[in-house]
LUMLUM-36879 format. One record per residue (C-alpha): x, y, z; residue in three letters. Coordinates in pm, whole numbers. Example, Ala and Ser with C-alpha at 12.3 -4.5 7.8 and 13.67 -1.06 7.14 Angstrom:
2
        u        v        w   rest
     1230     -450      780    Ala
     1367     -106      714    Ser
//
This chain:
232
        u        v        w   rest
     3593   -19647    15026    Unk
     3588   -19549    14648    Unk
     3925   -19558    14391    Unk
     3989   -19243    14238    Unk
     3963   -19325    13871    Unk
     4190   -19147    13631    Unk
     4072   -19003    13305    Unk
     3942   -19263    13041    Unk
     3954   -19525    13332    Unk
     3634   -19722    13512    Unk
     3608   -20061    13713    Unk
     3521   -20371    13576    Unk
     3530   -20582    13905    Unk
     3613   -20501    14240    Unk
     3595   -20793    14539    Unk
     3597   -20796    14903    Unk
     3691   -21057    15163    Unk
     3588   -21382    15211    Unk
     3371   -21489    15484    Unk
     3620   -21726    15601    Unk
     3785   -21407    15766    Unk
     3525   -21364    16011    Unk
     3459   -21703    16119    Unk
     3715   -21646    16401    Unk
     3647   -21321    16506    Unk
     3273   -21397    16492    Unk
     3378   -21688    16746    Unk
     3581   -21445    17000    Unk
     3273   -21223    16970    Unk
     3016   -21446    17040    Unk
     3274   -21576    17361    Unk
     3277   -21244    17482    Unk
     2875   -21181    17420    Unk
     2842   -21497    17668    Unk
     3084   -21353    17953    Unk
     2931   -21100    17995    Unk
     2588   -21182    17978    Unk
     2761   -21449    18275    Unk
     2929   -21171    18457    Unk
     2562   -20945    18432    Unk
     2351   -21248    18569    Unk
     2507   -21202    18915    Unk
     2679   -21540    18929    Unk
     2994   -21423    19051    Unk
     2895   -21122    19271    Unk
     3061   -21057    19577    Unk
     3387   -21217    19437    Unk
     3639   -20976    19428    Unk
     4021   -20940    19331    Unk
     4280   -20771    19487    Unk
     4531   -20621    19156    Unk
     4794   -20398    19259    Unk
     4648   -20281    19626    Unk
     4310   -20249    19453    Unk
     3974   -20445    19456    Unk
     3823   -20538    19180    Unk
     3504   -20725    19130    Unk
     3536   -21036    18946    Unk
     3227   -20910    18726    Unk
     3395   -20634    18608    Unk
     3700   -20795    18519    Unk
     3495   -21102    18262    Unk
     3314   -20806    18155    Unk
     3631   -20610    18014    Unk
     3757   -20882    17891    Unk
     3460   -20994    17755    Unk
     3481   -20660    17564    Unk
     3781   -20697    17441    Unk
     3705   -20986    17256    Unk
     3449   -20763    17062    Unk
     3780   -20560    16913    Unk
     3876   -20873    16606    Unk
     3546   -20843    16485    Unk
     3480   -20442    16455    Unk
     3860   -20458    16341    Unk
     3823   -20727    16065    Unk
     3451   -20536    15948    Unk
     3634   -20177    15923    Unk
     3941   -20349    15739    Unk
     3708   -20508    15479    Unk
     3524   -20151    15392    Unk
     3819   -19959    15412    Unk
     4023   -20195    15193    Unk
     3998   -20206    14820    Unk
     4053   -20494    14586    Unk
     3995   -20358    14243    Unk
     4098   -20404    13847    Unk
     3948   -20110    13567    Unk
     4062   -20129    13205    Unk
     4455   -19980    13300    Unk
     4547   -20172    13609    Unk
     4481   -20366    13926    Unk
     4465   -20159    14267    Unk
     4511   -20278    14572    Unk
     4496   -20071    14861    Unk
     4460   -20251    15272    Unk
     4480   -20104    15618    Unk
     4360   -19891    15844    Unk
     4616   -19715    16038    Unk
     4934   -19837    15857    Unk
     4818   -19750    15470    Unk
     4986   -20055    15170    Unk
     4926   -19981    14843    Unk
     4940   -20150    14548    Unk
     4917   -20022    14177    Unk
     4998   -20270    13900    Unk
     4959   -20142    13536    Unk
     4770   -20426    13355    Unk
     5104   -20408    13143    Unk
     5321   -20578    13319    Unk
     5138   -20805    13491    Unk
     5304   -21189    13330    Unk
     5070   -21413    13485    Unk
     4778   -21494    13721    Unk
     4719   -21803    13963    Unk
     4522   -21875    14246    Unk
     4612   -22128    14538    Unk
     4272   -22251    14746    Unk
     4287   -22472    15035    Unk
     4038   -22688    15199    Unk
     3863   -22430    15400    Unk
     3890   -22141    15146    Unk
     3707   -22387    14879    Unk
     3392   -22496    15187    Unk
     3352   -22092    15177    Unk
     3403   -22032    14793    Unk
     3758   -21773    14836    Unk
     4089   -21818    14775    Unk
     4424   -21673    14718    Unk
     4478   -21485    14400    Unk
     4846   -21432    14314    Unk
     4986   -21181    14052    Unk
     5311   -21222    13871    Unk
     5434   -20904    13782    Unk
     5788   -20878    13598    Unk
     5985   -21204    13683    Unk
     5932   -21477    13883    Unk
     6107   -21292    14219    Unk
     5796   -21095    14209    Unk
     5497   -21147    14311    Unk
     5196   -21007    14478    Unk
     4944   -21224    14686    Unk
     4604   -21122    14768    Unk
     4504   -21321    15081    Unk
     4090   -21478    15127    Unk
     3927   -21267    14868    Unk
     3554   -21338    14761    Unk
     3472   -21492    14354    Unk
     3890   -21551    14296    Unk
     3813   -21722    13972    Unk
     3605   -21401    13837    Unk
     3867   -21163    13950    Unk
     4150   -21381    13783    Unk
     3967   -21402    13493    Unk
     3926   -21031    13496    Unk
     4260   -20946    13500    Unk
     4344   -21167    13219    Unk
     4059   -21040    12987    Unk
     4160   -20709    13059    Unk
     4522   -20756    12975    Unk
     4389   -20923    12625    Unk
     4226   -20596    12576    Unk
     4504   -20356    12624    Unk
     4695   -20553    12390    Unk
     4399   -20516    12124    Unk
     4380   -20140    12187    Unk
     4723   -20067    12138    Unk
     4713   -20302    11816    Unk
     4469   -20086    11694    Unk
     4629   -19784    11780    Unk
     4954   -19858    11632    Unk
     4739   -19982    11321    Unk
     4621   -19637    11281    Unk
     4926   -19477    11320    Unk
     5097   -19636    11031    Unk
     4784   -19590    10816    Unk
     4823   -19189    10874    Unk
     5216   -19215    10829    Unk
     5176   -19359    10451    Unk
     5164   -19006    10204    Unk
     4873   -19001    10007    Unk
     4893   -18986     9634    Unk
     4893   -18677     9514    Unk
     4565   -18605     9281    Unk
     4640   -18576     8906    Unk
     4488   -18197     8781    Unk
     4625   -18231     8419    Unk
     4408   -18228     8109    Unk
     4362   -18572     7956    Unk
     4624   -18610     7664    Unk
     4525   -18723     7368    Unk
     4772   -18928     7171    Unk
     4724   -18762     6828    Unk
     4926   -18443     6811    Unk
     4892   -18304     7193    Unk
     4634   -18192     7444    Unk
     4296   -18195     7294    Unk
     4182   -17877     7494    Unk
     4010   -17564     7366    Unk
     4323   -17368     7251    Unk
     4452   -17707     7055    Unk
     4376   -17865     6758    Unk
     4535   -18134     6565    Unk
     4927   -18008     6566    Unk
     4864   -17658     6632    Unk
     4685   -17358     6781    Unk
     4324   -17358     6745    Unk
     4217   -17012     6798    Unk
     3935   -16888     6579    Unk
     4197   -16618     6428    Unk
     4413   -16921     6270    Unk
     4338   -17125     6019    Unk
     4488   -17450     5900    Unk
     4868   -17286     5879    Unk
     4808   -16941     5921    Unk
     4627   -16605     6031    Unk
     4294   -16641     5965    Unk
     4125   -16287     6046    Unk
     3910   -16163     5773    Unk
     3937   -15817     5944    Unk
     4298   -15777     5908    Unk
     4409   -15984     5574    Unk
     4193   -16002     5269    Unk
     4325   -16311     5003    Unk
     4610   -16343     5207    Unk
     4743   -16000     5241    Unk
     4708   -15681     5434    Unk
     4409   -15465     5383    Unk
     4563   -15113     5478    Unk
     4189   -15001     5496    Unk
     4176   -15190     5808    Unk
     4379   -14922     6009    Unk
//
């Protein structure tokens, strides 16, 4: 079974039971592989039972029970596919159970801390018990004979290191684009001496080709300083 990611999301590691989960059901299955292989062989025929005012063959009965020793093992295979273990780059999702449905979803957030606890017989088959603190110390969240515990702690914890950089970096950027930026400077260069040395300024005055140093300077208009009536 497959997580439904959200948008922006993937899976870094995802793990699965331990083999130490099956070593007992393998053992009931293999028990009940041998009765009835007994019960087939003809050993016990012609033994019968008498079980509420019926007969029953002894056979039959070591082979249904033989059967029924098959059910830990087919259950313990479909819990293990169906179940899912699994940390992306937001949070850690842990979903178990086949007709009664727990789920789990921790945002990497607010997870405080991760241990693991191993025992002797989870170390001889390389699982343990990984738990996850999440808030305070009252709680907690243990996830019971999973396969590579170290990898999936370590997981968690570089994942939570890299939320914490991303939103760093996010809040970085949003102060950068909160500070104005200066505004740009579109006036003429001034010039010290007398005003702005552009093309309508000279030094202290007007510098239009009809003045002159003090005056009106248009030949058409004035000649020697006065008005030339001609001109009109």
């Amino acid at each position: 079974m497959s997580l439904e990611l959200r948008p922006n999301e993937y899976v870094k590691i995802e793990v699965h039971f331990s083999y130490k989960v099956f070593v007992f059901p393998m053992l009931l299955f293999c028990i009940g592989v041998l009765m009835m292989l007994f019960a087939m062989s003809g050993a016990v025929d012609g033994i019968n039972i008498t079980w509420m005012n019926a007969v029953v063959s002894f056979s039959s009965v070591i082979i249904f029970a033989g059967a029924c020793l098959f059910i830990p093992y087919f259950y313990k295979r479909l819990d293990n596919r169906l179940k899912i273990y699994a940390v992306t780059n937001q949070r850690v999702y842990i979903r178990r159970g086949i007709i009664n449905i727990h789920e789990k979803d921790i945002p990497l957030a607010k997870i405080n801390d991760v241990q693991i606890t191993r025992n002797l017989a989870q170390r001889f088959f390389g699982a343990g018990d990984v738990v996850i603190q999440v808030g305070n110390d009252e709680s907690r969240i243990c996830i019971e004979d999973v396969n590579y515990p170290l990898q999936f702690r370590d997981t968690i914890i570089s994942s939570i290191y890299d939320l914490q950089q991303e939103e760093a970096e996010r809040q970085r950027e949003y102060m950068q684009s909160q500070q104005a930026p200066s505004a740009p400077n579109n006036y003429p260069p001034y010039n010290a001496q007398g005003g702005y040395p552009q093309n309508g300024y000279g030094q202290g005055g007007y510098n239009h080709p009809d003045y002159g140093q003090g005056g009106y300077n248009n030949s058409n208009d004035y000649n020697n300083g006065g008005f030339n009536p001609n001109r009109f």
